[in-house]
C-alpha positions in Angstrom: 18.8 28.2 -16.1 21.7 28.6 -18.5 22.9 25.4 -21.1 25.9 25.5 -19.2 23.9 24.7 -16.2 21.7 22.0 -17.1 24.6 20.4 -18.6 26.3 19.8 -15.7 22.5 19.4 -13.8 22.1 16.4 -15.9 25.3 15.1 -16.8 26.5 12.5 -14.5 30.3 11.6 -16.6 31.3 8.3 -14.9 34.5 6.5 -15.9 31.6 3.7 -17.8 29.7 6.6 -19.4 33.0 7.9 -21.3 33.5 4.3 -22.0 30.6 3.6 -23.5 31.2 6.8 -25.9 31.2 10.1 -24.0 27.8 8.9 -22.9 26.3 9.8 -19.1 23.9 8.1 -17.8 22.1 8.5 -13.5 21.4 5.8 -12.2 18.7 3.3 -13.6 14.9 5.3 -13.2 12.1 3.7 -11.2 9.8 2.2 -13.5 6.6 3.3 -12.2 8.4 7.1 -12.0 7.9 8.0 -8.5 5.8 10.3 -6.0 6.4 10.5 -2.5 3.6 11.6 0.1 3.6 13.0 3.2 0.3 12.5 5.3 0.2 13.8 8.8 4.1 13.7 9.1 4.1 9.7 7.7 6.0 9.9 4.6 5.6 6.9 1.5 5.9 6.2 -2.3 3.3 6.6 -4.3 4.2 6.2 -8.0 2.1 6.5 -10.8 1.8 2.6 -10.8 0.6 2.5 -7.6 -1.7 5.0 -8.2 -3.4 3.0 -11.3 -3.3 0.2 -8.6 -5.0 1.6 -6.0 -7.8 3.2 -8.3 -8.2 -0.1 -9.8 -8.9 -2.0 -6.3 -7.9 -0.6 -3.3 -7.4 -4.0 -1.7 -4.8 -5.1 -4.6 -2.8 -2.1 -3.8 -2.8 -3.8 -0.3 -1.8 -7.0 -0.9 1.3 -5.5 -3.5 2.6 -2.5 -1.7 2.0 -2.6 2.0 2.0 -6.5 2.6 4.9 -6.9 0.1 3.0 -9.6 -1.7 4.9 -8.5 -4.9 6.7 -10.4 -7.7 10.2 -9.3 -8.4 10.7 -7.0 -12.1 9.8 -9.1 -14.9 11.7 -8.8 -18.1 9.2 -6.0 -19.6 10.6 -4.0 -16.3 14.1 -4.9 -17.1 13.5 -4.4 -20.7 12.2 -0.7 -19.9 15.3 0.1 -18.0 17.5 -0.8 -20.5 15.8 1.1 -23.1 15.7 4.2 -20.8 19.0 3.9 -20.3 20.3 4.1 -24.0 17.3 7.2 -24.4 18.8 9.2 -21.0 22.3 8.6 -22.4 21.7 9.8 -26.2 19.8 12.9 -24.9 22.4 13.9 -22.5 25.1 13.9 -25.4 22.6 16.0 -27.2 22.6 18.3 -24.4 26.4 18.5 -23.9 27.5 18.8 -27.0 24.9 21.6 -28.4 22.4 19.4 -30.5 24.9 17.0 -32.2 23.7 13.3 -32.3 25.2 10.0 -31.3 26.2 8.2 -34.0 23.6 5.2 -34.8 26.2 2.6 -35.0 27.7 3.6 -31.5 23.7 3.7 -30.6 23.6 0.1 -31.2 26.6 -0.8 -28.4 25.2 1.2 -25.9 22.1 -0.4 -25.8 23.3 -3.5 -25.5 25.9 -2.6 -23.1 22.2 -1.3 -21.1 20.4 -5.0 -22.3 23.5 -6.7 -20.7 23.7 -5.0 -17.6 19.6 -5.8 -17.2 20.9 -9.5 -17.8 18.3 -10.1 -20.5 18.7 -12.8 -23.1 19.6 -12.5 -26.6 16.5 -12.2 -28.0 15.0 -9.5 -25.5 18.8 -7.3 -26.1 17.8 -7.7 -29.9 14.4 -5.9 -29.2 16.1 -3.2 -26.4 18.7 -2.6 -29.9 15.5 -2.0 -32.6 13.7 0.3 -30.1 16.8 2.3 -30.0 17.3 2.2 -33.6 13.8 3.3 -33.9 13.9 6.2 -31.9 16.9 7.2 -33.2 15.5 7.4 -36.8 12.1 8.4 -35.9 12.3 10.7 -32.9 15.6 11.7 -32.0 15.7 14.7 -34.4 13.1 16.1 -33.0 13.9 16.2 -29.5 15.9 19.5 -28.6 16.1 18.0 -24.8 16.3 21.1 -21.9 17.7 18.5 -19.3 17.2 14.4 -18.7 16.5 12.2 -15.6 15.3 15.9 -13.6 14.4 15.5 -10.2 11.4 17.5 -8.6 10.9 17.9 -4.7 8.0 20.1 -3.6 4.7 20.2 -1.4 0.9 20.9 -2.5 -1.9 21.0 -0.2 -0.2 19.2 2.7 1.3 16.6 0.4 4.9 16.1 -0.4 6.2 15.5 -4.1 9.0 13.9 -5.0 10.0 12.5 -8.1 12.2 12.3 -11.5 10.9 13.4 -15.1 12.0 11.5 -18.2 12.8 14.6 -20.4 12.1 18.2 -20.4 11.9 19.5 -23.9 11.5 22.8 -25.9 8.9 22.7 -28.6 7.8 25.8 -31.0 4.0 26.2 -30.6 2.8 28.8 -33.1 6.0 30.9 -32.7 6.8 30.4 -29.1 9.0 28.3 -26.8 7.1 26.4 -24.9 8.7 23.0 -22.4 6.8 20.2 -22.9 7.6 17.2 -20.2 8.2 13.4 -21.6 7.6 10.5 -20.7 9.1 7.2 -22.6 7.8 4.3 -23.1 8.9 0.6 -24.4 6.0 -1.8 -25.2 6.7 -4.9 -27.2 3.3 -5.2 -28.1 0.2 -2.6 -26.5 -0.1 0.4 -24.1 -3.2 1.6 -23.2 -3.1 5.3 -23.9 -6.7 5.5 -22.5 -5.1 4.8 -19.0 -2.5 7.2 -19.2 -4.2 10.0 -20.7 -6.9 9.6 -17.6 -4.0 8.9 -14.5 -2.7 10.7 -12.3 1.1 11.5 -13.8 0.1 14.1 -15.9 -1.1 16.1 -13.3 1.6 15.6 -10.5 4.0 16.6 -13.8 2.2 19.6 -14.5 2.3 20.4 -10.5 5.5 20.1 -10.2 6.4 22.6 -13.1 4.1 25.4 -11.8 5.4 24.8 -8.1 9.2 24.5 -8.8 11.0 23.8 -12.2 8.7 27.0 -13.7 11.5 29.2 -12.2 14.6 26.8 -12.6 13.9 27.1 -16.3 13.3 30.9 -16.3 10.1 31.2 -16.5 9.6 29.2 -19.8 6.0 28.1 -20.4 4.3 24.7 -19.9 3.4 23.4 -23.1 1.9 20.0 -21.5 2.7 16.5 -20.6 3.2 13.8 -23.5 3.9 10.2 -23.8 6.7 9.0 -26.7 5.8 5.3 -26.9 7.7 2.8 -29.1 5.9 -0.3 -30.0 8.0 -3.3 -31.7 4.6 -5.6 -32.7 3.1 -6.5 -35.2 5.5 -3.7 -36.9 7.4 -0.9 -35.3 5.4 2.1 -34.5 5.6 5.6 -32.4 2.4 6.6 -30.4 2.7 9.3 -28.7 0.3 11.2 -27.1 0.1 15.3 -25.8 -2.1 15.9 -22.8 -2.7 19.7 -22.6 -2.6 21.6 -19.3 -5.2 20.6 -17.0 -7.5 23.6 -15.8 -7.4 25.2 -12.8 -10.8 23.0 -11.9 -9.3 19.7 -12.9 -6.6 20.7 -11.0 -8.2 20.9 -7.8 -10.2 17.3 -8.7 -7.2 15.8 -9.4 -5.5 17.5 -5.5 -8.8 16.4 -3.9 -8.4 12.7 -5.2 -4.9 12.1 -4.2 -5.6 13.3 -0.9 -8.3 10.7 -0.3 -6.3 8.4 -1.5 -3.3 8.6 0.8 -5.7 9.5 3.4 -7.1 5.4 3.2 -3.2 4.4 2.9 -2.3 6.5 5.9 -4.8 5.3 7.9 -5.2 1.4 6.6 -8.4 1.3 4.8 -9.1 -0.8 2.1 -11.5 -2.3 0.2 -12.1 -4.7 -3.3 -13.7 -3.3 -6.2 -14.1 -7.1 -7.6 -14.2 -7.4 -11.7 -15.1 -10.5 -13.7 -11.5 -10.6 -15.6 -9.6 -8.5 -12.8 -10.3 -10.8 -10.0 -9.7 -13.7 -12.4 -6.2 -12.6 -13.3 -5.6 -10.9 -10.1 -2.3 -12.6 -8.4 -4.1 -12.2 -5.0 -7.4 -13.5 -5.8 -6.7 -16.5 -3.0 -6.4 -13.8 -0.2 -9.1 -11.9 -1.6 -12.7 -12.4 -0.2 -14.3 -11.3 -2.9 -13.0 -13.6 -5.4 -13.8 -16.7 -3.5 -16.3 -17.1 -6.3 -16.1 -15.4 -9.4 -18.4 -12.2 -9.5 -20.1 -14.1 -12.7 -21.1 -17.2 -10.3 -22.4 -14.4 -7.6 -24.6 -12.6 -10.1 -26.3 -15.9 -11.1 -26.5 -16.4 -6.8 -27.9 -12.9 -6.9 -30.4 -14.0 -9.8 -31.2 -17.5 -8.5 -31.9 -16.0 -4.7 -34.3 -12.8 -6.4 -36.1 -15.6 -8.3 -37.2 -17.4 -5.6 
């Protein structure tokens, strides 16, 4: 794929983007960054989200995806979208005008022109404009982005794949090219980067390099998956995190475990994995058997019936 050609890939120039500064922008990316399977000709979204969901309990998933029992996006949703916004917007510029940056002054107005459109209040646009400003100063340097907002479509192992990818980047390894998929992330305070570097994105990313966007991007190498993550508090501070290629025996875990899994969606089976704190915060806990009684009061029923 030529520069030429993930320019215009990944540009989307609307009359707003030029507006806002030459800047384009697609439209606003899921927040859980989406997969889409295909069981037995039935076809439904899986995202990485939903996947931490259902390995978590099963019967959660349930309640939140297939009975609809879902709250609408919080602020730390709408918060998320802004920021991606400004990021997908500063990269493309990058991309269409060969590596030169958007001015940090102009950075701030686009990101609150993102905040605004997310109707946040002041105080959540003032933390959407110091993310920005802190990747900008941080990070933006030393992204040399390949193509933003980059859709992939393909099938493994009876499964259908769909989905977008943050940013496809080259990196030099040791005196080779390599493309090394991104994910952002906005947190105001934690992310657990134990749960991320265990899910299942990493993988389905990795898949969906060696099955299709290996040859859109002429062969270049997989370099791995990593996570750019800006946190505002206490201070301001990148985490970011590279997960190497999985084996070819991870691999074929990983394929065996999503199948099960939307194997019980398919066919409607699921069950609680009850936690002390889980089921206590869990929004469902008054649908939920389980959590009728905490599973702290059924251990001591468990203890009190073995004593006698």
């Amino acid at each position: 794929m030529t520069s030429t050609q993930l320019s215009k890939s990944s540009s989307a120039s609307t009359e707003t983007g030029e507006q806002a500064g030459n800047l384009s922008q697609t439209s606003p990316l899921e927040a859980e960054g989406g997969i889409t399977l295909q069981v037995d000709g039935k076809e439904f979204h899986l995202g990485y989200s939903r996947v931490s969901k259902f390995m978590e309990c099963p019967m959660a998933y349930k309640y939140t995806y297939v009975d609809g029992l879902r709250s609408p996006g919080g602020i730390p949703m709408r918060r998320g979208q802004a920021y991606h916004g400004t990021l997908e917007g500063l990269l493309n510029y990058k991309i269409n005008r060969d590596g030169e940056h958007y001015p940090i002054e102009k950075t701030e107005k686009f990101a609150i022109k993102n905040a605004r459109k997310e109707d946040l209040s002041d105080s959540e646009v003032a933390r959407v404009v110091q993310a920005a400003r802190f990747y900008h100063s941080k990070m933006y340097a030393r992204h040399h982005p390949l193509a933003v907002e980059i859709a992939f479509d393909f099938e493994k192992d009876g499964i259908q794949y769909t989905g977008r990818i943050d940013l496809v980047d080259r990196q030099e390894k040791k005196g080779k090219s390599l493309a090394v998929i991104l994910d952002h992330k906005f947190s105001y305070d934690t992310w657990a980067l134990s749960r991320a570097k265990y899910g299942v994105q990493p993988i389905v990313y990795q898949w969906a390099w060696e099955e299709q966007l290996f040859e859109e991007f002429d062969g270049l190498e997989y370099g791995g998956f990593g996570y750019n993550i800006i946190r505002l508090y206490p201070t301001p501070v990148i985490q970011e995190l590279l997960i190497k290629p999985c084996s070819q025996a991870a691999s074929d875990w990983w394929s065996k475990q999503v199948r099960a899994m939307a194997q019980c969606i398919q066919h409607g089976f699921f069950f609680a994995i009850p936690g002390e704190k889980k089921c206590e915060y869990c929004d469902h806990k008054k649908l939920c058997k389980p959590t009728i009684y905490s599973v702290k009061e059924a251990r001591i029923g468990e203890t009190n019936e073995d004593e006698e």
